[in-house]
C-alpha positions in Angstrom: 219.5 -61.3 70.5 217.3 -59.4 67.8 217.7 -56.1 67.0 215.8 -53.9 64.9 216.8 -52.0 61.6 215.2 -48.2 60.5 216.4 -46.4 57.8 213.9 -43.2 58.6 212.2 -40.5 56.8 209.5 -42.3 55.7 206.0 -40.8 55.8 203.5 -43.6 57.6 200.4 -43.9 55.5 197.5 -46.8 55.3 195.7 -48.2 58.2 196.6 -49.9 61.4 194.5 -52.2 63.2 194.7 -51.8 67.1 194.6 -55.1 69.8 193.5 -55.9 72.7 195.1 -53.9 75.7 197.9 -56.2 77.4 197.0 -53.8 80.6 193.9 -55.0 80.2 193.8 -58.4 79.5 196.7 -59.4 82.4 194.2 -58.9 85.2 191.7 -60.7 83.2 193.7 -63.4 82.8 194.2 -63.9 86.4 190.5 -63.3 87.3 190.0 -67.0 85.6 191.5 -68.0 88.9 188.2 -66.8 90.9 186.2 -69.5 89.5 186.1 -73.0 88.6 184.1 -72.3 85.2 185.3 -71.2 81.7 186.4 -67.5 81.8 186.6 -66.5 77.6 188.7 -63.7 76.7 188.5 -62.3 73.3 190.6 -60.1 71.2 193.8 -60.7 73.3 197.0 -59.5 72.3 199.7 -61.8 71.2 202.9 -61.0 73.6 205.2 -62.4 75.4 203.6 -61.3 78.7 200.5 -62.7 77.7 202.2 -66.0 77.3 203.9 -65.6 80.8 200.6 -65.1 82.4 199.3 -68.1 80.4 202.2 -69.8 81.8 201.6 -68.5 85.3 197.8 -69.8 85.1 199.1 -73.3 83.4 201.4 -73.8 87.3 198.4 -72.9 89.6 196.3 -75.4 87.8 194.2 -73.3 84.9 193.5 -75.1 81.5 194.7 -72.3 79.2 193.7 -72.7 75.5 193.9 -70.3 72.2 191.6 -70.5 70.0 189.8 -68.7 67.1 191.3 -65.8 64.4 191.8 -62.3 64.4 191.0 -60.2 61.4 194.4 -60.7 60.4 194.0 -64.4 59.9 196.7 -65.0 63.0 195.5 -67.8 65.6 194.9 -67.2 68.9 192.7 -64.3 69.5 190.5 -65.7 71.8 191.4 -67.6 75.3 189.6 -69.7 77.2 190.5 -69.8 81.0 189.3 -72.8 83.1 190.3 -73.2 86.7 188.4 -76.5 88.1 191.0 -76.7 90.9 193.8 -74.6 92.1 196.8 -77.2 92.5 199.4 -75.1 93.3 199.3 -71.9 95.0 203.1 -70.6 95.2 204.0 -68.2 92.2 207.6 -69.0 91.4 210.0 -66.3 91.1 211.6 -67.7 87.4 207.9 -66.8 86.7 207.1 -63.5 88.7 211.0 -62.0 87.9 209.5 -61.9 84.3 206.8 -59.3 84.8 205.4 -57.4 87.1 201.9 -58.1 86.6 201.9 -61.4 88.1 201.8 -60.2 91.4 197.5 -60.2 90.2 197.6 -63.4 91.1 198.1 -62.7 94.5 194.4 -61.5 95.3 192.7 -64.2 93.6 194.5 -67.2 95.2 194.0 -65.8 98.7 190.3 -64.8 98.2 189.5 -68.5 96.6 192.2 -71.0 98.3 192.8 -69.0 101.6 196.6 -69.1 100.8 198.8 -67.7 98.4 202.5 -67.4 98.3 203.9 -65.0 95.2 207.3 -63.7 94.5 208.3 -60.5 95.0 207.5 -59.2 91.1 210.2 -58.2 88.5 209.3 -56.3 85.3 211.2 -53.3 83.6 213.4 -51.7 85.6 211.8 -48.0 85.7 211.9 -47.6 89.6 210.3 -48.9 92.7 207.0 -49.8 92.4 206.8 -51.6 95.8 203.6 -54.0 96.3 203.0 -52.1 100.2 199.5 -51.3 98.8 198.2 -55.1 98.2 199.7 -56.3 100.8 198.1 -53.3 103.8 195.1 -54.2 101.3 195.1 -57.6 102.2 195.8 -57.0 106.2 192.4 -55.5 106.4 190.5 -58.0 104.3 191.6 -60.1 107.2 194.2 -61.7 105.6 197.8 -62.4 107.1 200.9 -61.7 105.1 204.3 -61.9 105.6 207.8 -61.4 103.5 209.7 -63.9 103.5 212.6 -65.4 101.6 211.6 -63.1 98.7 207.8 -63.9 98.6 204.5 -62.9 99.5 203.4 -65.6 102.0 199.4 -64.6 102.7 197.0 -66.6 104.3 193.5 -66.5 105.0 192.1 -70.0 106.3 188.7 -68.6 107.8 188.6 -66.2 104.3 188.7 -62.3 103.5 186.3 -59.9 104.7 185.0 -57.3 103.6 186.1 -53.9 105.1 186.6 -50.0 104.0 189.8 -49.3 102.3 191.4 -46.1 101.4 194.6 -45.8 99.6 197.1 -43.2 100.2 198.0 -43.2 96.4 196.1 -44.1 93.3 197.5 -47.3 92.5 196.4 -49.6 89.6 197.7 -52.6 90.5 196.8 -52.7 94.1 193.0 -51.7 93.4 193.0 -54.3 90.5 194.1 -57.0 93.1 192.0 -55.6 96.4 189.2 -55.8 93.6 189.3 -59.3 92.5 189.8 -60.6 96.0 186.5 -58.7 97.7 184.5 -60.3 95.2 184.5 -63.5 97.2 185.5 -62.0 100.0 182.6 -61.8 103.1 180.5 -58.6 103.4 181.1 -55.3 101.9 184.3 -53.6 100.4 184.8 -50.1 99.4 188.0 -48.7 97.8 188.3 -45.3 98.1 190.8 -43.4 95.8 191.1 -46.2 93.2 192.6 -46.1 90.1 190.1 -45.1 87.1 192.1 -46.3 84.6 189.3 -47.8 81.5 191.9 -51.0 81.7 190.5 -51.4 85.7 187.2 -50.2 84.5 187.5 -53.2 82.1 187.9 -55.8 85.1 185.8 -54.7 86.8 183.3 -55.2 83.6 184.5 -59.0 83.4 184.2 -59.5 87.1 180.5 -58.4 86.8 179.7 -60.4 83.9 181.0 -63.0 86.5 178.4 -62.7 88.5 180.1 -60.1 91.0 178.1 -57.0 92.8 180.1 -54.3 91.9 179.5 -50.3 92.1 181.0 -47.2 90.9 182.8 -48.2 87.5 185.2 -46.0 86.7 184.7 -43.9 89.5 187.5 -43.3 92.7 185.1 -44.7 94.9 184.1 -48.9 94.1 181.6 -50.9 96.5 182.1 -54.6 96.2 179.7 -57.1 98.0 181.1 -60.7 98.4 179.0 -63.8 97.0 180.3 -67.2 97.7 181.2 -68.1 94.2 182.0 -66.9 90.8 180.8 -67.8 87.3 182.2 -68.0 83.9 182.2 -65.4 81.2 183.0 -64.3 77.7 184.7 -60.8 77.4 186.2 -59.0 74.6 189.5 -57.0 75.8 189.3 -53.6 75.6 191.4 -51.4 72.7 194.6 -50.7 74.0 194.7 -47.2 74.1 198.7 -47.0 74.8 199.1 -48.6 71.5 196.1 -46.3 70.1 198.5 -43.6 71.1 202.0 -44.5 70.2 200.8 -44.9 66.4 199.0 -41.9 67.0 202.8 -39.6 67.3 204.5 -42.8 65.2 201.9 -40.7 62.6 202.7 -37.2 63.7 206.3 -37.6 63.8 206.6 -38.5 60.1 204.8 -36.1 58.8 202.5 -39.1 57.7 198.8 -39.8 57.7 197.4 -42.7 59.5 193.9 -44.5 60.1 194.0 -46.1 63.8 190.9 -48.8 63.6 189.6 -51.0 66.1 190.0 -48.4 68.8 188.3 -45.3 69.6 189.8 -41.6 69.8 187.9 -41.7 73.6 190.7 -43.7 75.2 193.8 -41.2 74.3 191.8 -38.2 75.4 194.8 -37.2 77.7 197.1 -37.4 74.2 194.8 -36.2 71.7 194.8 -32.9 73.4 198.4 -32.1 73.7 199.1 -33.6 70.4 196.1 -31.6 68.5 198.2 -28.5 70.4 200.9 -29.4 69.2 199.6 -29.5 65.2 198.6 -32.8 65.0 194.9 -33.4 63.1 192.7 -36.2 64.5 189.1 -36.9 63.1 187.1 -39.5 63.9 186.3 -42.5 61.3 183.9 -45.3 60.7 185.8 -47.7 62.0 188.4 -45.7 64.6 190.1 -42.3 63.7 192.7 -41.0 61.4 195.9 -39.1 62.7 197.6 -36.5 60.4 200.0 -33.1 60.7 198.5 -30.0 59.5 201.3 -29.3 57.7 202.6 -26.5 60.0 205.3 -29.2 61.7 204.7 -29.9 65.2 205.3 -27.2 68.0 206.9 -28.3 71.6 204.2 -28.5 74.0 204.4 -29.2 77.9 202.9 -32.4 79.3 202.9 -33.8 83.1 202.1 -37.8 83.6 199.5 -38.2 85.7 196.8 -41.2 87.1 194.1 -41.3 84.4 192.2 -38.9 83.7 195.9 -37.3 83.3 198.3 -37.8 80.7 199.4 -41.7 81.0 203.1 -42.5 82.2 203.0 -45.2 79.7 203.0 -42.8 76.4 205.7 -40.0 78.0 208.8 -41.7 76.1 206.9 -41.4 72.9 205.7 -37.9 73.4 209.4 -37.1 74.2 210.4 -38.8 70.7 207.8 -36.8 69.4 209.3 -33.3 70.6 213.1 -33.7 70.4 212.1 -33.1 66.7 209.3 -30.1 67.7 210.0 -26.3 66.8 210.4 -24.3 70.1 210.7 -26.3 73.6 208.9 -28.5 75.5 209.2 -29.6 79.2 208.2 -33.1 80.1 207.8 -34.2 83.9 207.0 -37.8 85.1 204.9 -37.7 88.3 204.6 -41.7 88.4 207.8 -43.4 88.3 211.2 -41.8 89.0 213.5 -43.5 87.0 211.3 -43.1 83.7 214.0 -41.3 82.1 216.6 -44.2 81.0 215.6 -43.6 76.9 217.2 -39.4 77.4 220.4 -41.0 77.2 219.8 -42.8 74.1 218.0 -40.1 72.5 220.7 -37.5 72.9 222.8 -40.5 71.0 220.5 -39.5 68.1 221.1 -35.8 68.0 218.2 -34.9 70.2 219.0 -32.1 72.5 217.3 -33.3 76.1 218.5 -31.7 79.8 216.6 -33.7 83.0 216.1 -31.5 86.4 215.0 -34.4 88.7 211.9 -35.6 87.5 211.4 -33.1 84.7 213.2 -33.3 81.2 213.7 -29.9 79.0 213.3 -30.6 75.7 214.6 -28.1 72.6 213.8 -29.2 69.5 216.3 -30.1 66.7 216.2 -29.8 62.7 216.6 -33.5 62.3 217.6 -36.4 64.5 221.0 -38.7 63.3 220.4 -42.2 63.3 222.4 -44.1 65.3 222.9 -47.4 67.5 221.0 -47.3 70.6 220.2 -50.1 73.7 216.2 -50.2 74.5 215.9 -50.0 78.5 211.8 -51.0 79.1 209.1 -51.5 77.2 208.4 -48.3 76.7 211.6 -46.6 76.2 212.1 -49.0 73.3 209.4 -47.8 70.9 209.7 -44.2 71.5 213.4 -45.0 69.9 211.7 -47.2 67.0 209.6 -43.7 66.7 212.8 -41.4 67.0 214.4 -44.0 64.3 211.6 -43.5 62.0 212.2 -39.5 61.9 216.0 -39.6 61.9 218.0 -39.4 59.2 219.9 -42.6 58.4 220.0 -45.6 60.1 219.1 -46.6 63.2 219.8 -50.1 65.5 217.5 -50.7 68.6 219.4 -53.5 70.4 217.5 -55.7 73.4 214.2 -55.4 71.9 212.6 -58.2 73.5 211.6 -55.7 75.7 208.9 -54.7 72.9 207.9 -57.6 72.1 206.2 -57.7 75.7 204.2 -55.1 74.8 203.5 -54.7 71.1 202.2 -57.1 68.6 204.2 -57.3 65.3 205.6 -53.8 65.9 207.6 -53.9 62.1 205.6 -55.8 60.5 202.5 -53.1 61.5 204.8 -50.0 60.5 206.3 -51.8 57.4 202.9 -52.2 56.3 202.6 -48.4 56.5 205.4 -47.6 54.8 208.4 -47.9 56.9 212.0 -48.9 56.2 211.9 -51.4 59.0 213.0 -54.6 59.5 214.0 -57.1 62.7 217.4 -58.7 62.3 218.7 -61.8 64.5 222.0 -62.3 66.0 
């Protein structure tokens, strides 16, 4: 299994160029299931999730092809998606176990085959994220579902309908699925208190360049009317602002100076703010936005996870990384997920001084972090300790990362680029 080496205290300086979101580009991958035409997705990411969505498409029937160059002369930026028939509509569970996001297969299938059985998902293991919202979803589209024998058996022979649906949380991936089924779905649908997130927003884009009637963009509050069928497309994925934002304190927490391009300093609004409080210099460019300290080291500032517009769950571990090393204290809560703090451990192996109260973390800073041997828990967790290994002093070993390589593209190879003492070693 691979592991990766730091040797820190390198200051990060150059240019990195920022891909497609993978929270993005998963739903639109399975919203090539809602048509039997070419559905063309450019600048995707190349991960290992993409490939297990691929993979997930290839088994229901989907002709899944890569094709054309990214600026950084790798293959396989663009993906073309065609669906003439649906074979098979059972997601497997050696499929689904691998990530989460599969369970956006569910919608489609029902709303175009009137059947769908998918696996109960898997994914990183940062608490229960239980799929109670698709499936009550579903119920009042019309649809019957049942558990059973670890799946998600949901059928819908005379099809969905439309109806009025409000959820009780903001979820993204129940409003991303309830979304792609009422496009074919009969009548009207509305969604009320749905996610806002720009990677929804972005479906929801592709979905009407499908030919689907869709209102409210980006707003709580989406009105889909049905039509009968579904077009092709070509869409460009959106930036991924996560990644925007973990180069962004990757920057910051080196003392370094860093031009983020291909992305725009709009998406990692709810970062730029605490970070800018907390001494960090962004200023927009030509071509994205550089990220630089002001030279007065970085001060411990208090952030809360919250749906978008609020500070992402997705970037706390980093912003963590960012203030074990921050003058003063800081106090981190996660409102999303409750067992989002599996990376304090491995942290406090590094020197970093961290004490959780239930869902909120004190954070004092220390001098210096000590490198130091550490086990990557999720996808997240992992590069806020490839960011604590870049401050530390000495070296530092991130065992199980596989679980980056699901959500960032050539992770060492980017910060190496930059300056880094980084490399990936096998077994």
């Amino acid at each position: 299994m691979d592991r990766i080496r730091i040797r820190g205290g390198e200051p990060l300086k150059g240019q990195v160029s920022i891909v497609g979101a993978k929270n993005a580009a998963l739903p639109l991958m399975a919203a090539g299931l809602l048509t039997d035409e070419t559905l063309s997705l450019g600048n995707l990411p190349q991960l290992i999730d993409i490939a297990t969505m691929a993979n997930m498409l290839n088994q229901h029937g989907a002709g899944v092809t890569l094709d054309g160059n990214g600026a950084d002369g790798y293959a396989g930026r663009t993906m073309s998606i065609r669906t003439a028939d649906v074979t098979n509509t059972t997601a497997p569970y050696d499929l689904v176990r691998k990530m989460r996001a599969s369970v956006l297969v569910l919608g489609p299938l029902l709303a175009r085959c009137g059947r769908a059985d998918v696996s109960l998902p898997g994914g990183c293991a940062i608490g229960t994220r239980p799929v109670n919202l698709h499936i009550d979803g579903l119920r009042e589209l019309g649809a019957e579902v049942e558990i059973e024998g670890g799946y998600i058996r949901a059928t819908a022979p005379r099809g969905l309908k439309g109806a009025e649906i409000r959820f009780p949380v903001v979820s993204v991936g129940a409003t991303e699925n309830l979304l792609m089924a009422a496009t074919l779905a009969k009548g009207e649908t509305v969604l009320d208190n749905a996610a806002r997130e720009p990677e929804v927003a972005d479906l929801a884009n592709c979905l009407i360049a499908m030919g689907a009637d869709i209102e409210g963009v980006g707003t709580e509050r989406l009105v889909i009317r049905g039509t009968d069928r579904l077009h092709g497309a070509d869409y460009r994925v959106m930036p991924d602002r996560i990644e925007t934002g973990t180069y962004a304190i990757a920057a910051a927490v080196t003392g370094g100076d860093l031009e983020l391009v291909d992305t725009d300093i709009s998406l990692v609004g709810a970062v730029a703010e605490p970070l800018a409080e907390s001494g960090v210099e962004l200023s927009e460019t030509d071509k994205g936005f550089r990220v630089r300290r002001n030279g007065a080291g970085i001060a411990g500032v208090d952030v809360m996870t919250q749906p978008y517009p609020g500070f992402p769950t997705d970037m706390q571990a980093q912003m963590m990384a960012l203030m074990t090393v921050a003058s003063g204290a800081s106090m981190i809560t996660e409102t999303i997920f409750e067992n989002r703090f599996m990376h304090v451990p491995e942290l406090s192996r590094m020197g970093a001084n961290i004490t959780v109260h239930g869902s909120s973390a004190l954070v004092r800073g220390v001098p210096a972090l000590t490198g130091a041997p550490v086990m990557a828990t999720d996808l997240r967790a992992s590069v806020s300790l490839v960011i604590a290994g870049l401050a530390a002093e000495g070296e530092t070993i991130i065992n199980r990362v596989y679980h980056l390589d699901r959500g960032y593209e050539r992770l060492e190879r980017k910060l190496a680029g930059c300056g880094a003492d980084i490399e990936r070693l096998g077994d």
